[in-house]
Backbone as a chain_set.jsonl record, in Angstrom:
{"seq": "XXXXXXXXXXXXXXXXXXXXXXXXXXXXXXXXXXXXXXXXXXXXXXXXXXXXXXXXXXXXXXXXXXXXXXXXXXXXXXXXXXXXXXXXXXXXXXXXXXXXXXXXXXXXXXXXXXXXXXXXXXXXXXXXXXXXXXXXXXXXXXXXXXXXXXXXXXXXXXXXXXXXXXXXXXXXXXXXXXXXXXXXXXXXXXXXXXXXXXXXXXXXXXXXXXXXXXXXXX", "coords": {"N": [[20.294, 0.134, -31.473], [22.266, -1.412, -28.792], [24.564, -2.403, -29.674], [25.339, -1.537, -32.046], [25.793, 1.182, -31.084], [28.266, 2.992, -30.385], [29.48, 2.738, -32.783], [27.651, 4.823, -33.72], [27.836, 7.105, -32.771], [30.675, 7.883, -32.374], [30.497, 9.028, -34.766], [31.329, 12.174, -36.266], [29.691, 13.968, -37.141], [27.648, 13.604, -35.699], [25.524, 14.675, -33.184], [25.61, 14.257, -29.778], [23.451, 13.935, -27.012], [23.16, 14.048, -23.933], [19.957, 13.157, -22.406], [19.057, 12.923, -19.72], [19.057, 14.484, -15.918], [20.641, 16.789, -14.472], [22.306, 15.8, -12.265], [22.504, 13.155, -12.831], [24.485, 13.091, -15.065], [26.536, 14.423, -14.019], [27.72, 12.221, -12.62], [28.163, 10.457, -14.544], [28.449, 9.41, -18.028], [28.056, 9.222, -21.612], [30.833, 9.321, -23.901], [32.051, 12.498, -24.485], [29.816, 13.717, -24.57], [26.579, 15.879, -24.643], [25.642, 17.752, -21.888], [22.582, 18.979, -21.106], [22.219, 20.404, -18.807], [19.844, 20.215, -17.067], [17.484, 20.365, -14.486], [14.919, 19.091, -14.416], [12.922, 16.353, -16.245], [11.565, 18.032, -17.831], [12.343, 20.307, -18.464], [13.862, 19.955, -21.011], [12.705, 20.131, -22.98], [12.808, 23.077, -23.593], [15.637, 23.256, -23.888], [16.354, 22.416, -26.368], [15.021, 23.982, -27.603], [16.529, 26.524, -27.467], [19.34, 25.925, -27.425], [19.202, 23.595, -29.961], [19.044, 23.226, -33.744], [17.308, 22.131, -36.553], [18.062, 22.595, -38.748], [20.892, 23.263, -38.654], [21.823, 20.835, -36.992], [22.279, 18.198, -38.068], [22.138, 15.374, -37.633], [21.155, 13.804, -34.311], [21.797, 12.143, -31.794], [20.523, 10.527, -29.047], [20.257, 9.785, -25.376], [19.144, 7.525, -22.459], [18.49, 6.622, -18.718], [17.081, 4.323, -18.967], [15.782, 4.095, -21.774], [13.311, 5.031, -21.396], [12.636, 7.939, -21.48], [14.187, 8.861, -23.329], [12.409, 7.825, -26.164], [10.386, 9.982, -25.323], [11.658, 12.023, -25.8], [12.622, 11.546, -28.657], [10.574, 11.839, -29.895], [9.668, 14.276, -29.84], [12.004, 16.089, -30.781], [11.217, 15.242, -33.12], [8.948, 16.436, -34.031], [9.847, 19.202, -33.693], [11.343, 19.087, -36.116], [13.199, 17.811, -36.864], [14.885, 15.349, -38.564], [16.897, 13.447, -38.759], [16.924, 11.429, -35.994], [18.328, 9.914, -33.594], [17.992, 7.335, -30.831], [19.084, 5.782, -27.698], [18.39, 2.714, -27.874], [16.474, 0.905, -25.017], [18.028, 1.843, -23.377], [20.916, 2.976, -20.908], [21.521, 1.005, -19.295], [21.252, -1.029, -20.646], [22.798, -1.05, -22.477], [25.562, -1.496, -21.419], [25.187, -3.85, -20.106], [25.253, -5.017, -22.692], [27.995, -4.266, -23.918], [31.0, -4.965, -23.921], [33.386, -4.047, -21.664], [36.387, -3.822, -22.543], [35.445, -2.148, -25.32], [33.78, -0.209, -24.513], [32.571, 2.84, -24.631], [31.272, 4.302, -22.378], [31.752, 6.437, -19.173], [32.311, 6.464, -16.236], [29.984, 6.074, -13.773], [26.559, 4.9, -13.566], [23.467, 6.535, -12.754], [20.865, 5.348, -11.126], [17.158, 4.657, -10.053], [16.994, 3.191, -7.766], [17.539, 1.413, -4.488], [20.348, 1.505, -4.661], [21.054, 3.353, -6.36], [23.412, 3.784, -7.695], [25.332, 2.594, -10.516], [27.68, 0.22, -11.331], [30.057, -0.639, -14.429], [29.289, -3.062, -14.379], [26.739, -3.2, -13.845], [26.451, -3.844, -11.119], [26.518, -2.411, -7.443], [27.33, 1.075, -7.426], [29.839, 3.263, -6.386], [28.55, 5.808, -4.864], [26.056, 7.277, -2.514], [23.095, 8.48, -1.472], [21.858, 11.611, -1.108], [19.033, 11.865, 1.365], [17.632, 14.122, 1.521], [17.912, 16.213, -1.304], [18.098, 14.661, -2.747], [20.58, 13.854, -4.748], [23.277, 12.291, -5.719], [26.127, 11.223, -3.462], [29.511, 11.072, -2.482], [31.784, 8.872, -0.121], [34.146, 10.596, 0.455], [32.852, 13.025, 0.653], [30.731, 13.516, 2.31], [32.34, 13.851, 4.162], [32.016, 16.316, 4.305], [31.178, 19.344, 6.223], [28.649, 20.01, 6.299], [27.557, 18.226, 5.783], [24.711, 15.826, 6.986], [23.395, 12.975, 7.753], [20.596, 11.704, 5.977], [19.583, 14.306, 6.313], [20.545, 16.751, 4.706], [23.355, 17.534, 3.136], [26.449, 18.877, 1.055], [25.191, 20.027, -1.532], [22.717, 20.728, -0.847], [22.194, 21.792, 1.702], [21.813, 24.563, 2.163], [19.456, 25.183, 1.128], [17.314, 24.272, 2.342], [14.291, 24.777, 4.75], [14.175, 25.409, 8.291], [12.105, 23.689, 9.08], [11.354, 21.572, 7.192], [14.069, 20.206, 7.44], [13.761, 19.42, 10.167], [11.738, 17.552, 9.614], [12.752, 16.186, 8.515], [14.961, 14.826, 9.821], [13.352, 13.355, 11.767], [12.415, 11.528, 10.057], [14.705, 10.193, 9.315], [15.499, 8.889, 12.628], [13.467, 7.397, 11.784], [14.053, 5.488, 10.102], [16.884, 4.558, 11.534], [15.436, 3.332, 13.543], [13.902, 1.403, 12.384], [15.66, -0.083, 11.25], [17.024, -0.879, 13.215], [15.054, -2.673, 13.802], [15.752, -4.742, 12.041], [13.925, -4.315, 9.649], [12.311, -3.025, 6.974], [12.083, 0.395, 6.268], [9.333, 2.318, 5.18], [9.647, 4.207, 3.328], [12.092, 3.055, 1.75], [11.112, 0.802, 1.077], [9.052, 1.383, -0.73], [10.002, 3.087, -2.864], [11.209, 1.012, -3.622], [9.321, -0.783, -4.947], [8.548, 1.233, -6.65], [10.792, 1.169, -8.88], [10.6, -1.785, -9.52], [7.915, -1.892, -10.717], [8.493, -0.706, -12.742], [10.792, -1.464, -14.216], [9.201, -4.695, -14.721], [7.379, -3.186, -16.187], [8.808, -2.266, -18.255], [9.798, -4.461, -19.292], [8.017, -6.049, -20.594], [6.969, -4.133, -22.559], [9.349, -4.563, -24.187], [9.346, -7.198, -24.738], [6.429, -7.205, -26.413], [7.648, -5.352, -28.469], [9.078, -7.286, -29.854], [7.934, -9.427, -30.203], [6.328, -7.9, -32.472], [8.169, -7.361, -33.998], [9.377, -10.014, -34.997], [6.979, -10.605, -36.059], [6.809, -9.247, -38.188], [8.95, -10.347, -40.007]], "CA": [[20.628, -0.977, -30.597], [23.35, -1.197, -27.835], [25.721, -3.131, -30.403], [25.57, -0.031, -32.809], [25.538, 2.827, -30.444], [29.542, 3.015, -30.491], [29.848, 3.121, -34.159], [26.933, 5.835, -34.573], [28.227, 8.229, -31.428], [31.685, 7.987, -33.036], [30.237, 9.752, -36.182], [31.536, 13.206, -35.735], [28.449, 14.933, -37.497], [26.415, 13.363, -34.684], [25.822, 15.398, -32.071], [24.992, 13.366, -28.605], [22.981, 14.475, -25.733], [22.12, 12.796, -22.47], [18.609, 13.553, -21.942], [19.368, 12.863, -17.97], [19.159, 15.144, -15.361], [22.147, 17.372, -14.244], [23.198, 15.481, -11.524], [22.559, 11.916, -13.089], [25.352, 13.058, -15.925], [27.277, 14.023, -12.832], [28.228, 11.177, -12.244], [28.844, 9.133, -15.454], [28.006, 9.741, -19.174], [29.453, 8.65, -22.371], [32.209, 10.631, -23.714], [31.827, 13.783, -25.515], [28.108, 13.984, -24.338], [26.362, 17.061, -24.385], [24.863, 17.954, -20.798], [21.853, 20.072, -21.207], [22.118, 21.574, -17.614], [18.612, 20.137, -16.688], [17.487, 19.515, -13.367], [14.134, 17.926, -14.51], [13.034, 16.384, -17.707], [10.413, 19.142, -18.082], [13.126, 21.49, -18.562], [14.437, 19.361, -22.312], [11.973, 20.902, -24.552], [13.155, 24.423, -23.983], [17.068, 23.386, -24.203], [15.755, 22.221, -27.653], [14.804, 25.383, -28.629], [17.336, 26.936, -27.4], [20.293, 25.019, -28.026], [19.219, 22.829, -31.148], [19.003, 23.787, -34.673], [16.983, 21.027, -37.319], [18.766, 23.316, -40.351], [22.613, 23.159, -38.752], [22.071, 19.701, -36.092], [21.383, 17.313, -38.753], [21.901, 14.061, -36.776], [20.773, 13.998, -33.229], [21.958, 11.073, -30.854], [20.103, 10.959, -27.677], [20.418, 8.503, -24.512], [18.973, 7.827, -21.103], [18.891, 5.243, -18.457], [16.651, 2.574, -19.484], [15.083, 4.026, -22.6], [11.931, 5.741, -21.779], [12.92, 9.489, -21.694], [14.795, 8.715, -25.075], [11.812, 7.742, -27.151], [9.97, 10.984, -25.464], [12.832, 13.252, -26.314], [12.788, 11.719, -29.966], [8.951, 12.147, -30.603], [9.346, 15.798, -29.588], [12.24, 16.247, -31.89], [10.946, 14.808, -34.428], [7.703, 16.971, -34.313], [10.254, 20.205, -33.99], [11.791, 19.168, -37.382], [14.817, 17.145, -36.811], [14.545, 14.429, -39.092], [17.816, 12.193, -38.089], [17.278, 11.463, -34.546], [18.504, 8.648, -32.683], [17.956, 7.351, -29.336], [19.525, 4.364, -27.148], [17.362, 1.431, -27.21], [16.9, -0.054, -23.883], [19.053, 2.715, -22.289], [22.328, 2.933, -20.786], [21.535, -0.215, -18.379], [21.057, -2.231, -21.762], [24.558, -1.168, -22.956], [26.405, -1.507, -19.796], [24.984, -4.964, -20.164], [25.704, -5.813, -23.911], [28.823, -3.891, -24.479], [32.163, -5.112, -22.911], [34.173, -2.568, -20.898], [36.976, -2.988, -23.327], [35.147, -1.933, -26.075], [32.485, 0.387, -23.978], [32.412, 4.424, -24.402], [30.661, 4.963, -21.268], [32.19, 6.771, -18.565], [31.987, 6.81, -14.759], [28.565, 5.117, -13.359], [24.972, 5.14, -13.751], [22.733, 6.352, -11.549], [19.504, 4.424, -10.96], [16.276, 5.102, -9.144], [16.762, 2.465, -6.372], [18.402, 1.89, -3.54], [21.765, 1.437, -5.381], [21.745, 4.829, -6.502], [24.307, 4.09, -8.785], [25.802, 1.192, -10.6], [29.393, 0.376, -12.546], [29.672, -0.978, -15.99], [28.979, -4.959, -14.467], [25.63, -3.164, -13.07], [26.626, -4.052, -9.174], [26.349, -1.147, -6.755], [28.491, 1.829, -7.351], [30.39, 4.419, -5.1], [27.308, 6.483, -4.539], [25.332, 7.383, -1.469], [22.399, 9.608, -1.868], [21.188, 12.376, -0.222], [17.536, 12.04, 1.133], [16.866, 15.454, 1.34], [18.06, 16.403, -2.573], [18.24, 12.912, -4.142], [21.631, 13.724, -5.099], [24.557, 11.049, -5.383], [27.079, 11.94, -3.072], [30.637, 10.313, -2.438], [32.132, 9.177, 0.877], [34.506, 11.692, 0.831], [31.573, 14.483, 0.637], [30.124, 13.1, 3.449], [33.018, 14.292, 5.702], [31.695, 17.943, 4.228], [30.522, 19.465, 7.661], [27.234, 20.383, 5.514], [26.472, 17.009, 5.762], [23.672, 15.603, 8.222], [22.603, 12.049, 7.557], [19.356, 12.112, 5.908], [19.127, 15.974, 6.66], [21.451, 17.928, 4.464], [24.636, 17.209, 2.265], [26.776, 20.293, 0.671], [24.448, 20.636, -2.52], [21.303, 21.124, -0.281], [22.434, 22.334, 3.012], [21.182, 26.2, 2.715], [18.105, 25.264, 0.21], [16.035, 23.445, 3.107], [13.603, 25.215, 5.952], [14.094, 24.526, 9.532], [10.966, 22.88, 9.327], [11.789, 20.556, 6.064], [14.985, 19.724, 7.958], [12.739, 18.327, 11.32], [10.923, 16.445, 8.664], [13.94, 15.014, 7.748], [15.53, 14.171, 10.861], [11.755, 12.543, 12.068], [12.211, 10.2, 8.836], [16.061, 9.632, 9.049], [15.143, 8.704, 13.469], [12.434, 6.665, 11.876], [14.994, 4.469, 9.323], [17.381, 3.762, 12.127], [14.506, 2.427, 14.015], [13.496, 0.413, 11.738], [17.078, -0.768, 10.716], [17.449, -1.695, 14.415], [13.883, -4.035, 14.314], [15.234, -5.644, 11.048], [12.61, -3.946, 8.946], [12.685, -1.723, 5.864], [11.317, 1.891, 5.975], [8.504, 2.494, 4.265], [9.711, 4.977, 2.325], [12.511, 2.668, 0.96], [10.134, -0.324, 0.26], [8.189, 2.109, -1.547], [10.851, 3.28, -3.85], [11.82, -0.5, -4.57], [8.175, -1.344, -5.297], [8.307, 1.421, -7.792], [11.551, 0.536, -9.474], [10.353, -2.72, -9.767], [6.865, -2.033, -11.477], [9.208, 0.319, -14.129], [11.162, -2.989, -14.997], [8.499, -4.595, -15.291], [6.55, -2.323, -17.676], [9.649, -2.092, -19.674], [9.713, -5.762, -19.962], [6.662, -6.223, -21.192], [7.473, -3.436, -23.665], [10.508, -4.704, -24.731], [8.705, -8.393, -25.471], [5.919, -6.588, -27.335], [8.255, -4.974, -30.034], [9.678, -8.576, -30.048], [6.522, -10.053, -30.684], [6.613, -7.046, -33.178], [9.66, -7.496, -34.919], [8.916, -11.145, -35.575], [5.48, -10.817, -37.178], [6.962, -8.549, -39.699], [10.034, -10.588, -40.709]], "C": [[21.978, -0.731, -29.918], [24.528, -1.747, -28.882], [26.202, -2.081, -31.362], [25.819, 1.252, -32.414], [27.28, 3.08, -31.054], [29.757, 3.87, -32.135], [29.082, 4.777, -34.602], [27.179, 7.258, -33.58], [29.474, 8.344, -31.96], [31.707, 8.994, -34.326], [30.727, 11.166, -36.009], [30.29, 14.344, -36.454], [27.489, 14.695, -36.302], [26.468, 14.313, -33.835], [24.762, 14.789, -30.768], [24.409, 13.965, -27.477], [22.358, 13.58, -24.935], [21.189, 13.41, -22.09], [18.314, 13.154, -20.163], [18.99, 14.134, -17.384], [20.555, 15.56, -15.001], [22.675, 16.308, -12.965], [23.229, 13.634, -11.763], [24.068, 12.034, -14.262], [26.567, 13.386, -15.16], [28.325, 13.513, -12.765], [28.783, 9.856, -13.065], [27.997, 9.418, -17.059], [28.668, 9.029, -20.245], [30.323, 9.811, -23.135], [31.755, 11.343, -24.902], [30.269, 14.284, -25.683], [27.907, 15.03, -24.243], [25.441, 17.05, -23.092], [24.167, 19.285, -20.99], [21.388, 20.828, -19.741], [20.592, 21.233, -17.17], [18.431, 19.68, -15.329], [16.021, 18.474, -13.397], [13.795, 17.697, -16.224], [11.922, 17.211, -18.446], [10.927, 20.395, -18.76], [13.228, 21.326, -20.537], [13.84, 20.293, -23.148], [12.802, 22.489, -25.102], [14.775, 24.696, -24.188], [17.273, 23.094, -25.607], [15.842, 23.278, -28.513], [15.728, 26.865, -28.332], [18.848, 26.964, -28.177], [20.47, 24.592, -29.72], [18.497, 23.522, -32.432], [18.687, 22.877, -35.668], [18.278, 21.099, -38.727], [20.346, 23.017, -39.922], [22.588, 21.319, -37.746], [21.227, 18.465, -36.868], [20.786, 15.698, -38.689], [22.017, 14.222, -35.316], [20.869, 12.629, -32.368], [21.49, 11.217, -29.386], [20.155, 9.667, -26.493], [19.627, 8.602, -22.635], [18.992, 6.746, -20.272], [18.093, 4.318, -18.594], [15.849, 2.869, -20.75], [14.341, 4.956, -23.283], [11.901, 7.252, -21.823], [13.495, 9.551, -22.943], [13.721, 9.127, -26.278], [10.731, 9.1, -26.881], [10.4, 12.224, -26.406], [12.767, 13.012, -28.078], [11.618, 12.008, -30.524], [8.985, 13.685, -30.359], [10.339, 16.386, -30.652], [11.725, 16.283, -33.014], [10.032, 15.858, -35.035], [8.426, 18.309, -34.332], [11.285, 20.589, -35.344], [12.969, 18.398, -37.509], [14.378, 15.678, -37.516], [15.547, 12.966, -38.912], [17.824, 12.155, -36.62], [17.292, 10.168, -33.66], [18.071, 8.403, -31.468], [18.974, 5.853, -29.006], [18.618, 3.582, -26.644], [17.85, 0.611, -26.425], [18.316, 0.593, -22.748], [20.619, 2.209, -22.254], [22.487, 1.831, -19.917], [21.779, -1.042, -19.848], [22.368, -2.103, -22.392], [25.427, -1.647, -22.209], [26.0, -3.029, -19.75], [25.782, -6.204, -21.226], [26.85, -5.484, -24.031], [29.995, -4.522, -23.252], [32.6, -3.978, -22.131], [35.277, -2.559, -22.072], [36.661, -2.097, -24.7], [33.451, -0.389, -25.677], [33.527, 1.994, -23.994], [32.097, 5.139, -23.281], [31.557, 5.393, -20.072], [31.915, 7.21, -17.115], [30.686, 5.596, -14.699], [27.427, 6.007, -13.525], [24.238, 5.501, -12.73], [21.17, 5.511, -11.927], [18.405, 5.082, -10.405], [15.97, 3.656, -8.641], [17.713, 2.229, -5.167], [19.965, 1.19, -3.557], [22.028, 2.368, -5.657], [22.898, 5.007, -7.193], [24.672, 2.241, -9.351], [26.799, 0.883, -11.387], [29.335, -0.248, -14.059], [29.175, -2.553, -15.65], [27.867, -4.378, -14.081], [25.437, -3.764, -11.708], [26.659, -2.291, -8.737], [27.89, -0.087, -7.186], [29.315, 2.623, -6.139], [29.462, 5.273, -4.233], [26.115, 6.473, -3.367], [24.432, 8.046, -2.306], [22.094, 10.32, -0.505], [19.563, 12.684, 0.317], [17.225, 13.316, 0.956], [16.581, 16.172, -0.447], [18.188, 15.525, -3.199], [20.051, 13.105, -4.762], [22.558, 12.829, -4.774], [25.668, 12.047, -4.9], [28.212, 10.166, -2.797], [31.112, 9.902, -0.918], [32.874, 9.923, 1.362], [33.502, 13.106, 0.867], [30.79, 13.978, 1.417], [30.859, 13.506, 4.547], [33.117, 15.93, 5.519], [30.99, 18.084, 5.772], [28.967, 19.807, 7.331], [26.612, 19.179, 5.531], [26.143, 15.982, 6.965], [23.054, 13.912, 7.09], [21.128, 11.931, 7.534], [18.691, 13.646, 6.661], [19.485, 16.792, 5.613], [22.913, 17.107, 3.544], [25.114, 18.85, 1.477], [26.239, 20.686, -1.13], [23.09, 21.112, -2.076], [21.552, 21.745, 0.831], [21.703, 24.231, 3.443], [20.209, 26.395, 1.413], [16.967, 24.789, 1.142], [15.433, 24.347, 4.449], [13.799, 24.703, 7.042], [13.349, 23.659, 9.692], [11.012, 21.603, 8.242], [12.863, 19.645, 6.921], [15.05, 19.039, 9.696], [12.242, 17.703, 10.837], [12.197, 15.765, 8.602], [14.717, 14.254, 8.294], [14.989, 13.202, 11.615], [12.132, 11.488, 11.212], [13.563, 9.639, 9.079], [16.181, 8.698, 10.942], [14.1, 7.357, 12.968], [13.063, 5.187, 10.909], [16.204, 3.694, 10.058], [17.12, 2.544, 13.147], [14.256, 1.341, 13.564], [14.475, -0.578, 11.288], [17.371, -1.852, 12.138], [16.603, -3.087, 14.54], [14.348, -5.271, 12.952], [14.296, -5.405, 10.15], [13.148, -2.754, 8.107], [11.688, -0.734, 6.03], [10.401, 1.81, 5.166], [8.793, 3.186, 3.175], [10.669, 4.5, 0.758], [11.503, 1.758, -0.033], [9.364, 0.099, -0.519], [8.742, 2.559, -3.148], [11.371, 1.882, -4.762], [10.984, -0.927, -5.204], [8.226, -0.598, -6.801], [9.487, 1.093, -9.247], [10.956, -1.065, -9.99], [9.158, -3.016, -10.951], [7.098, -1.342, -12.668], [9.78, -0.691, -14.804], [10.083, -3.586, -15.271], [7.585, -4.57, -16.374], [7.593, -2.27, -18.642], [10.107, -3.616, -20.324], [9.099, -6.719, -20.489], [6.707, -5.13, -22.578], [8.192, -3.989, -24.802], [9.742, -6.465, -25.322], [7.26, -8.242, -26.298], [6.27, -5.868, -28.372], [9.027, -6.294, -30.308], [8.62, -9.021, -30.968], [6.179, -9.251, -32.532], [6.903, -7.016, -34.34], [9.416, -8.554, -35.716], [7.706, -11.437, -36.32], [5.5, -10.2, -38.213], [8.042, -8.901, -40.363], [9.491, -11.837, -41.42]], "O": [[22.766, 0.077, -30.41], [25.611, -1.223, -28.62], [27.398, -1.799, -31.44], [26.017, 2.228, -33.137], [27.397, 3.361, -32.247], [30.041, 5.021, -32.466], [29.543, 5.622, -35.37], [26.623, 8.329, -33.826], [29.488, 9.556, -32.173], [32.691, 9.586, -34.768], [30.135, 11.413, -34.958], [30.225, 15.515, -36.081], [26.641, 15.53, -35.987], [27.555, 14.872, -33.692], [23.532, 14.836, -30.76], [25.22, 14.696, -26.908], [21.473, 12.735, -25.069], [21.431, 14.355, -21.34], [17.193, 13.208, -19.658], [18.581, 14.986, -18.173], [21.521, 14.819, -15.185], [23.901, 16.213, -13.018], [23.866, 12.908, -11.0], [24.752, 11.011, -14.291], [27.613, 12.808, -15.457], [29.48, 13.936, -12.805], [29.399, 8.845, -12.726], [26.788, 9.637, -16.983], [29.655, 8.324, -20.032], [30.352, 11.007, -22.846], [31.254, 10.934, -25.95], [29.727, 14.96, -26.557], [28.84, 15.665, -23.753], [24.441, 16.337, -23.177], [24.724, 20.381, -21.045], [20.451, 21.616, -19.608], [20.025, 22.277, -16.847], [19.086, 18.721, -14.922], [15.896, 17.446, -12.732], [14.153, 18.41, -17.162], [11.523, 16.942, -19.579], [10.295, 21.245, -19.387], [12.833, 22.212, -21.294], [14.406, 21.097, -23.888], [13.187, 22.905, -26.195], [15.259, 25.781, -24.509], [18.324, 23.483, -26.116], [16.393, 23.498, -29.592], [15.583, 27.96, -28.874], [19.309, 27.664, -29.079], [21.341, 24.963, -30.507], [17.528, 24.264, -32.27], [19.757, 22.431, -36.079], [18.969, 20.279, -39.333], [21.068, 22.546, -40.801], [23.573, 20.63, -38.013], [20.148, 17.944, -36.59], [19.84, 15.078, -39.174], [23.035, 14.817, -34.962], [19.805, 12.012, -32.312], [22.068, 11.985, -28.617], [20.069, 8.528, -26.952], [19.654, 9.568, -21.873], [19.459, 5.731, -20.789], [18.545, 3.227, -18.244], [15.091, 1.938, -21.02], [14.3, 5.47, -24.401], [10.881, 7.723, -22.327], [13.153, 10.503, -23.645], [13.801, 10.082, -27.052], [10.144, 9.488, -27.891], [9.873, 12.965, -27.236], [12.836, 13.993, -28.818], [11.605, 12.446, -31.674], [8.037, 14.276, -30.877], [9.826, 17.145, -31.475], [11.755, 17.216, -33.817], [10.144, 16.215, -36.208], [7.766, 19.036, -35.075], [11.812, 21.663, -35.636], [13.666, 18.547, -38.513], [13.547, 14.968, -36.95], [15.149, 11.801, -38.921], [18.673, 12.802, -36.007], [16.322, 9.594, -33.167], [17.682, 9.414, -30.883], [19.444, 5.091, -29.852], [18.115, 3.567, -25.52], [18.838, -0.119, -26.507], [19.082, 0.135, -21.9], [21.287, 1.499, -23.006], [23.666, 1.567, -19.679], [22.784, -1.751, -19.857], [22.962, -3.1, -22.803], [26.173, -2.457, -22.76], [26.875, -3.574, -19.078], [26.37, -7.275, -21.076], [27.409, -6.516, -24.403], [29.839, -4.517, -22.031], [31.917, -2.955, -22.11], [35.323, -1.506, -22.708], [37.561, -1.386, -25.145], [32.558, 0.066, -26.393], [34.666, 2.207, -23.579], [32.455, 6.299, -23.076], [32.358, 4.479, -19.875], [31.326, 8.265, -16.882], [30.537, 4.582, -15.382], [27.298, 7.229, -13.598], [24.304, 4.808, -11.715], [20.688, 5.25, -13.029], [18.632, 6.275, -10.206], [14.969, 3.022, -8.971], [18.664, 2.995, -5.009], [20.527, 0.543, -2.673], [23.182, 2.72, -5.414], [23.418, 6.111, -7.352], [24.398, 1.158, -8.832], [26.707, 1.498, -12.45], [28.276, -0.168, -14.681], [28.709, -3.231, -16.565], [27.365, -5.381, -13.573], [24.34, -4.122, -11.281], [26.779, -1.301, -9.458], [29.072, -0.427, -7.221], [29.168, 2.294, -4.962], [29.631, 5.398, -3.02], [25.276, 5.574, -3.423], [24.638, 8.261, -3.5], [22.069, 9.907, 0.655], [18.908, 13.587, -0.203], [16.407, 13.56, 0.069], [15.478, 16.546, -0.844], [18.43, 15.636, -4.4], [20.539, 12.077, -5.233], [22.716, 12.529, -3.59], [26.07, 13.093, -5.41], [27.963, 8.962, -2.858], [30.753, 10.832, -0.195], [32.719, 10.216, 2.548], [33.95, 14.183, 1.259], [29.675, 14.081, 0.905], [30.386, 13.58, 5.681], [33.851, 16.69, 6.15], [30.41, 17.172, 6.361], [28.161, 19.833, 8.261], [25.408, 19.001, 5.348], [26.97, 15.45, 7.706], [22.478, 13.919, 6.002], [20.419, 11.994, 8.539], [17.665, 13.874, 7.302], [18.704, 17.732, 5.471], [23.09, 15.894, 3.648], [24.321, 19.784, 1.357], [26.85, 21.496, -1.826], [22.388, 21.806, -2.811], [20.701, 22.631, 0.897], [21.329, 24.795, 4.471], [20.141, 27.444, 0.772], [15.795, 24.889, 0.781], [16.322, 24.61, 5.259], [13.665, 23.48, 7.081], [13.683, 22.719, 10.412], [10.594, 20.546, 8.714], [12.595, 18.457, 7.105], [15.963, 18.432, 10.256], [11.989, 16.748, 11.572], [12.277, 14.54, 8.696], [15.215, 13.252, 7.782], [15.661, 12.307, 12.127], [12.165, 10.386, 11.759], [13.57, 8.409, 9.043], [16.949, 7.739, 10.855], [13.974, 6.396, 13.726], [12.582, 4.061, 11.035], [16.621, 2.612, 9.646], [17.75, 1.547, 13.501], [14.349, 0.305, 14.222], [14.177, -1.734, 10.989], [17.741, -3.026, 12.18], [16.976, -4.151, 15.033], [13.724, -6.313, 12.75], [13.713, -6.418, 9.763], [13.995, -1.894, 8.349], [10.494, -1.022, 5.935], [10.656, 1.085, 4.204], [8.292, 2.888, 2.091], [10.539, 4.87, -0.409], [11.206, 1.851, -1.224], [8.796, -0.752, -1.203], [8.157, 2.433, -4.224], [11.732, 1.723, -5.928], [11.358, -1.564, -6.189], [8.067, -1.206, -7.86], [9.088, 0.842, -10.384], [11.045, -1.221, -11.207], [9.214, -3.895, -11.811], [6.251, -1.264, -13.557], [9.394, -0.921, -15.95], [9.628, -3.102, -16.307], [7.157, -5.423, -17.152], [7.298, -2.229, -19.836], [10.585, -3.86, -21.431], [9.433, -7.867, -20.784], [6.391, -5.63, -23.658], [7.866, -3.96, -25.989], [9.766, -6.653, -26.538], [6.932, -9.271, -26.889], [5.434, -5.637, -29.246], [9.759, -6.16, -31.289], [8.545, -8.953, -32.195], [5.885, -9.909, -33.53], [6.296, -6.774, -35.382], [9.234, -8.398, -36.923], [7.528, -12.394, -37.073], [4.665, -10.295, -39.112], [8.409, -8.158, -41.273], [10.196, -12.445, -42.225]]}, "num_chains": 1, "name": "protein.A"}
């Protein structure tokens, strides 16, 4: 639970990893986190078996942002032998919620998947732009990189994209100011909010089914 994390991340046998992506830890983690260098969560398993050791990593603290990559990451542990393995229930939104700031570990901001793209410890919008082309959170000072093209390009993607990716991208970014001008949201955003939305949601329906849970076995 978010009220315990503190105390059990403090443990110095623990050893913590943000099961995030590389550029979601980026941008904000809690302190002394281990970043497994991932750019998707497809990658985890094999930093696992790389990295982690059941026989020397005997407690395993793991975290992500609302949950559900957590309880993956701990069922896969579990099944590679690690028998203490934590996660953060209800993610790093659910801490950032319960935990004060003076008393909060967490560091920097969260990123999200909506069109906040980031968010501070009160969960209001953070500093964070993104980049359509790479999804990456960028800053307003890295926006006055000359690498960076509104909805084209930013200086982590700028010489990864095809001329032809980067007419796609200028077509869609032409097609968002349009739409900005009629008063109307992009499809592509409203699409992204729809799915954010049906992820809450499902996790709140989750989260009142181990309720339901909890209470029929006390």
């Amino acid at each position: 639970q978010a009220e315990d994390w503190n105390e059990l991340i403090s443990d110095p046998d623990v050893i913590l990893v943000d099961t995030r992506n590389d550029y979601e830890y980026n941008i904000g983690s809690f302190k002394n986190a281990i970043n497994p260098n991932t750019e998707t969560f497809r990658e985890f398993p094999e930093y696992v078996k790389r990295n982690l050791d059941p026989k020397k990593h005997k407690k395993v603290a793991m975290f992500c942002t609302g949950g559900i990559r957590c309880e993956k990451s701990t069922a896969y542990m579990k099944e590679q032998g690690f028998d203490e393995v934590y996660h953060l229930k209800g993610g790093i939104l659910k801490y950032l919620e319960q935990v004060s700031k003076d008393d909060t570990l967490w560091q920097g901001e969260c990123f999200v998947f909506d069109n906040r793209v980031a968010v501070n410890h009160d969960l209001e919008k953070g500093q964070y732009d993104q980049c359509y082309a790479c999804r990456y959170p960028i800053t307003e000072a890295e926006k006055k990189s000359p690498h960076y093209e509104k909805g084209i390009s930013c200086h982590h993607c700028f010489d990864q994209t095809t001329a032809a990716q980067r007419a796609q991208f200028a077509m869609r970014e032409k097609q968002v100011q349009l739409a900005k001008q009629r008063g109307e949201e992009h499809i592509g955003m409203s699409v992204s909010g729809a799915i954010e939305k049906r992820k809450q949601e499902k996790l709140a329906v989750k989260n009142a089914m181990r309720e339901q849970d909890k209470q029929a076995h006390t």
